[in-house]
N, C-alpha and C positions, 0 to 999 in steps of 0.2 A: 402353529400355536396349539395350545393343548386345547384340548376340552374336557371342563371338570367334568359334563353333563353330559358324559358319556351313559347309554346306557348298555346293561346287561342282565346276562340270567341264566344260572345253572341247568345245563340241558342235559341230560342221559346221553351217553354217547353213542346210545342209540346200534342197531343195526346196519349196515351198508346199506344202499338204493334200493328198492325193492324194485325187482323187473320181472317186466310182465314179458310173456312169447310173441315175438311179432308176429304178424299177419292177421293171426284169428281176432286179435281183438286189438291192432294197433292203433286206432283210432284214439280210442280210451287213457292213451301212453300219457297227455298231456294230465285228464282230472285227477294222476297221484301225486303231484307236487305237493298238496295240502296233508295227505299220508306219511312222506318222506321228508317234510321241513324242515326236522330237526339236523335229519342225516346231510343233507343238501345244504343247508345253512351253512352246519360248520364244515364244510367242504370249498364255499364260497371262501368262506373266512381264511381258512387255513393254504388253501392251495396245496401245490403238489407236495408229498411227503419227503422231503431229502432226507440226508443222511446228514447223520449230527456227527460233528467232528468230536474226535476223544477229548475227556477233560484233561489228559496229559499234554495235547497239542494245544490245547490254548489255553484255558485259566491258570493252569500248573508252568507253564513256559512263563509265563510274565511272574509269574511269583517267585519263580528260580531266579530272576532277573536282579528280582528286590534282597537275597538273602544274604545276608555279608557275615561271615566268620572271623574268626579270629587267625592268624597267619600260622603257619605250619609247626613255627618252634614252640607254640601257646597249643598243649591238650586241651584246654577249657573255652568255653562257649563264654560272648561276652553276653551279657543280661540284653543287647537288642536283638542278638541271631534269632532266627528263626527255624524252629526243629522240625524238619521235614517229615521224623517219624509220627507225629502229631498231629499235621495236617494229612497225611494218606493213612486213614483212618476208619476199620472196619464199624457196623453198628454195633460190634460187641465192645467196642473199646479196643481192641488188639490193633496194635499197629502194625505197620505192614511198607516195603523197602520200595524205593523208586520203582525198579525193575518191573516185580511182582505186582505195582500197581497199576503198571501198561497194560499187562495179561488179564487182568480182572474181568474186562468187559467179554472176552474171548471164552473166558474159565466158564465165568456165571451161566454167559448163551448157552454155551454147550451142554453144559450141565441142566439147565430148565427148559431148554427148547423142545426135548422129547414130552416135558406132562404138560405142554400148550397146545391144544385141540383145535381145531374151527369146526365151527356148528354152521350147518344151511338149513334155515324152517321155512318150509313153503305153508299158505294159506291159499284159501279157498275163498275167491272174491265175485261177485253178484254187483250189476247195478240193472237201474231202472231201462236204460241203453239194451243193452243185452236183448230184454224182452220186446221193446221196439223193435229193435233189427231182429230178430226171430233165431238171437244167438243164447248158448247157453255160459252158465259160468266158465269163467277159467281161474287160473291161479297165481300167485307172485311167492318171490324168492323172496329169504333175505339172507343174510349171514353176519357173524358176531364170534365171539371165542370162549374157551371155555377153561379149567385146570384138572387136572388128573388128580385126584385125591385119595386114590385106592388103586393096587393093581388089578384090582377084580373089577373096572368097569363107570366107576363112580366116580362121574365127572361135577363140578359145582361153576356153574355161571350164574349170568345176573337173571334176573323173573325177566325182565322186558327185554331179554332177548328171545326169549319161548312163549314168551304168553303174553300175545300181544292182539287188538282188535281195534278198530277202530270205525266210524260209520262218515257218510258225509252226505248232501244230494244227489251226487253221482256215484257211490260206491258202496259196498257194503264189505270189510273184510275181518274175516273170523279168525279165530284162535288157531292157533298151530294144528294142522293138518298131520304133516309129517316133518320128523327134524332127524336129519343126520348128523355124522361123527367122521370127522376126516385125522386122523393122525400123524402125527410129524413124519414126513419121510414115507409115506405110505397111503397111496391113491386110493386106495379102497374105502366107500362110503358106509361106515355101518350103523345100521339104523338105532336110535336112540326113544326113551322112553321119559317121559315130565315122574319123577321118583314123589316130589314135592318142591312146593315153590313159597314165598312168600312175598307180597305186594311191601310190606313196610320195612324189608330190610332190601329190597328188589334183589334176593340171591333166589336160587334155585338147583335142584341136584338134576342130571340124565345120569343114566344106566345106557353102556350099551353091553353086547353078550362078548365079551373078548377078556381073557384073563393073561398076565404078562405086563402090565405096560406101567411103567415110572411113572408112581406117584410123586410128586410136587414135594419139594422136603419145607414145614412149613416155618417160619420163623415168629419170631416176638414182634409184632407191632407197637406193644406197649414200649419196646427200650428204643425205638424209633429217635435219631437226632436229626434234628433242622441241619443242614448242610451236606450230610449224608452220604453215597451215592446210590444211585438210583435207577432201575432199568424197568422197563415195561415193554413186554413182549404180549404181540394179539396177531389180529389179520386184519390192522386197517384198510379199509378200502377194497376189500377184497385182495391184498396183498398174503397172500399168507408170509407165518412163521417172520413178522416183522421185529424188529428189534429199537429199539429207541434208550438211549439215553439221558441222563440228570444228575441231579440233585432232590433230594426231600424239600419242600420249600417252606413247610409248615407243617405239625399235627395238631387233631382235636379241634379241626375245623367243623364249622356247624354251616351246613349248605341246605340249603329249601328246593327243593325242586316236584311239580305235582304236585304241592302242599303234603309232602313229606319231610320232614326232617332228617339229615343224616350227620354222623358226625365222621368226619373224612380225614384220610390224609391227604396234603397236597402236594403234587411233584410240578417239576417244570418237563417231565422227560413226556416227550409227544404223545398226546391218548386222539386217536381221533375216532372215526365212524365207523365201525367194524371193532375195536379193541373193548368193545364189553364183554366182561366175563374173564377178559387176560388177564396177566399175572403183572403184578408191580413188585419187584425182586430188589434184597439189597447186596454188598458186597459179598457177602456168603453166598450167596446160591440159594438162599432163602425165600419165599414166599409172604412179603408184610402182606400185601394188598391184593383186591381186586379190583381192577379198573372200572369204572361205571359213569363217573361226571366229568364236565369240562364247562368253564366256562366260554359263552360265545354271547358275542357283540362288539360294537364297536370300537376299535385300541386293545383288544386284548389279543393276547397270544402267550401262550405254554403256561396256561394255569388248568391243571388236569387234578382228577381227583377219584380215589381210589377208598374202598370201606378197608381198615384193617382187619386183618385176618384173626386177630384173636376173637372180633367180634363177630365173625361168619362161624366160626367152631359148634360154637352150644346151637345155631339154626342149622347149619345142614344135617348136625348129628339128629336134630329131632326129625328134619325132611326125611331123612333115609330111614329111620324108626318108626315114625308115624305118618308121614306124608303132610304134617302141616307143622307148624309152631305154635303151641300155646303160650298163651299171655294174659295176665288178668284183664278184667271186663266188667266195664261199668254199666254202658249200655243207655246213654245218654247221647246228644248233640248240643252243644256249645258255640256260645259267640266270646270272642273275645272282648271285653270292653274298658276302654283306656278312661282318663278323665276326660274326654273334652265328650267321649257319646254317653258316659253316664248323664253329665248335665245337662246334652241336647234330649235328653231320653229322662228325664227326672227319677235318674237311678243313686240312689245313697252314695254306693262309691264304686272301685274299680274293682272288677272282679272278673265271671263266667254267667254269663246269662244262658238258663239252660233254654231251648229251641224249643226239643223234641224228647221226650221220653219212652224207649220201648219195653213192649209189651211182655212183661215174665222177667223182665232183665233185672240187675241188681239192684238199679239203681229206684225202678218201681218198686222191686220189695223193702225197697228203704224208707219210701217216702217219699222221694224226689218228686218236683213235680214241672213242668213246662213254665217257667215265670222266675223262677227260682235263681237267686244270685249268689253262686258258691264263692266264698272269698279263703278258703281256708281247709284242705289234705292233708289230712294223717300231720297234723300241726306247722304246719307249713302254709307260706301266706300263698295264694294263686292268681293271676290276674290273667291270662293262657291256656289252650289249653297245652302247647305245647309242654307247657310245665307240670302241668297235673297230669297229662302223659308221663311223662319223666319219672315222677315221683311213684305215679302208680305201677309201671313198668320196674318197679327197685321190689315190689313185692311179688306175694306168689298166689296163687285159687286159691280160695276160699280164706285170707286172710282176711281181718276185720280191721277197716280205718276211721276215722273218724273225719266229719264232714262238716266244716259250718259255713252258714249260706243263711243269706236275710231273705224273708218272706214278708212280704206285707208290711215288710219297714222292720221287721220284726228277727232278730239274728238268732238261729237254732242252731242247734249241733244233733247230727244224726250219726249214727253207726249203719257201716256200707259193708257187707261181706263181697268179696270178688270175687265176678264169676270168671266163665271162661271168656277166651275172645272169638269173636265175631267179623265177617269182612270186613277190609278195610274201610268201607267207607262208613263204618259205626265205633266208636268210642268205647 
């Protein structure tokens, strides 16, 4: 019997297991479970990766099953047939002949398999152990994938596949050490460089030194159809140059993960632990997406999700220009407050309760102040801040909004110039 009360939650799909070198420090192998949970989990979840049979071999065979024409002396279609040019059907609209549709999955591989990379970043990990037993640090692996975007070198994966750290009572593990570059068809490891990265869209650029190599031909994520077909090539599991097939299953999905916002597309075609930073490809040879989310938990299976590619454009181009992304900046923290905590909190109404205001930011040279309950951006009602994100992220530095918010019972309207932005974990 089902269960409604399943739960679940958008996980990064993370890097492959991280491994540590036996011997010197194998003891320790067990306290990185809590390190690797994500990648482990959906490993549990998913089980061993098969091979997905063609959509010509099974959804297309029982459809051909259903199609009845009109008999041989009749040129004309009756109003129930069903037009086969119509269902095998590029993302451009172009249709496209039985035949030609069997080959597709064959064409596309080949065609975008050379600008899908795998990336391996080792860190440099430290615990309390270590110093007990009179050992010093060592290090762990991981690997994740990446896309060729220039032939000069300039590859674009996800941030949490390169910049990643984490602490616990038994471990200590730092930022990427060293990250290499394996290319398709070619053993040779060549070492890679972090260009720029960013935490809120979790993309990031490497540089390695090698010029020649096929860039990724990019496509429209915007003309994106539900039903679609769909491929995604990475190195799950440490598998390289993997390949999977689909369907688009949805776009303009809105996924939370790390209390980040993303707006996704979503496939059915296999993302697992290792396929961050691969390529989600449509019948063209195209590039929509970059693989990055999946859902995992209980009853779920083949909901994967992927940032499109139009909206990685305008950030890498700034990574490789300037090494970071600017975005306007408020320079506040916020709570969100619905109706039921305004009244347990004897607050007027729903709104932004400001926390925290920092020091020089915009939101101090405006006025703002810690108590303060913004209900109202650049004329727009707010009750989130996911929303007054939103809104604020439509403008640019140093433009001027307008801001109303009750103080003391009391509803003002201020004028906010935006500054720049600031790490992630600030407003």
């Amino acid at each position: 019997m089902d269960n409604n009360n399943n739960s679940f939650k958008a996980v990064k799909t993370e890097k492959n297991s991280y491994s540590i070198p036996k011997g010197k420090v194998g003891f320790m192998r067990g306290f990185f479970v809590p390190f690797v949970a994500g990648a482990l989990g959906s490993l549990i979840l998913i089980g061993t990766c098969l091979t997905i049979p063609s959509i010509k071999d099974t959804v297309l065979d029982k459809l051909f099953e259903n199609i009845t024409n009109e008999s041989d002396e009749s040129n004309e279609s009756t109003n129930n047939s069903l037009n086969i040019e119509q269902i095998l059907s590029t993302s451009s609209g172009k249709s496209i002949s039985i035949e030609d549709y069997s080959k597709t999955s064959v064409a596309v591989a080949n065609k975008v398999l050379p600008s899908v990379v795998g990336i391996k970043v080792t860190y440099s990990v430290n615990s309390p152990y270590y110093s007990y037993y009179g050992m010093s640090g060592s290090t762990a692996t991981a690997t994740g994938s990446g896309v060729v975007i220039t032939d000069d070198g300039y590859i674009l994966t996800n941030n949490h596949v390169v910049s990643s750290s984490s602490n616990s009572a038994y471990y200590q593990v730092s930022k990427a050490t060293k990250i290499t570059v394996t290319l398709y068809n070619d053993s040779t490891e060549y070492e890679a460089t972090i260009v720029g990265s960013d935490e809120q869209t979790d993309l990031a650029v490497l540089k390695i030194e090698k010029t020649g190599l096929t860039a990724a031909e990019l496509g429209n994520s915007d003309n994106v159809q539900v039903g679609e077909f769909a491929m995604a090539i990475g190195n799950p599991l440490s598998m390289e140059s993997t390949v999977t097939t689909g369907i688009i299953s949805a776009k303009d999905r809105k996924i939370t993960s790390d209390n980040v916002t993303y707006k996704v597309i979503q496939t059915d075609a296999a993302i697992n632990s290792g396929n961050s930073g691969g390529a989600l490809i449509n019948a063209e040879g195209k590039v929509i997406g970059i693989n990055t989310l999946k859902l995992s938990g209980s009853g779920i299976e083949g909901i994967g999700f992927a940032i499109p590619i139009n909206d990685t454009i305008s950030v890498y181009q700034q990574l490789i220009t300037n090494g970071k992304v600017a975005r306007p900046y408020i320079g506040m923290a916020g709570r969100d407050i619905n109706e039921t905590t305004a009244k347990q909190n004897n607050l007027p109404r729903e709104g932004i309760y400001v926390v925290s205001v920092e020091e020089f930011s915009a939101a101090e040279k405006a006025g703002i102040q810690p108590g303060d309950l913004i209900i109202s951006f650049d004329g727009e009602e707010v009750k989130t801040m996911d929303k007054l994100n939103e809104l604020k992220n439509k403008h640019k530095i140093g433009d001027e909004v307008k801001i109303k918010l009750i103080r003391n019972g009391e509803e003002k309207e201020i004028s906010l110039t935006l500054g720049e932005n600031k790490p992630a974990n600030q407003q």
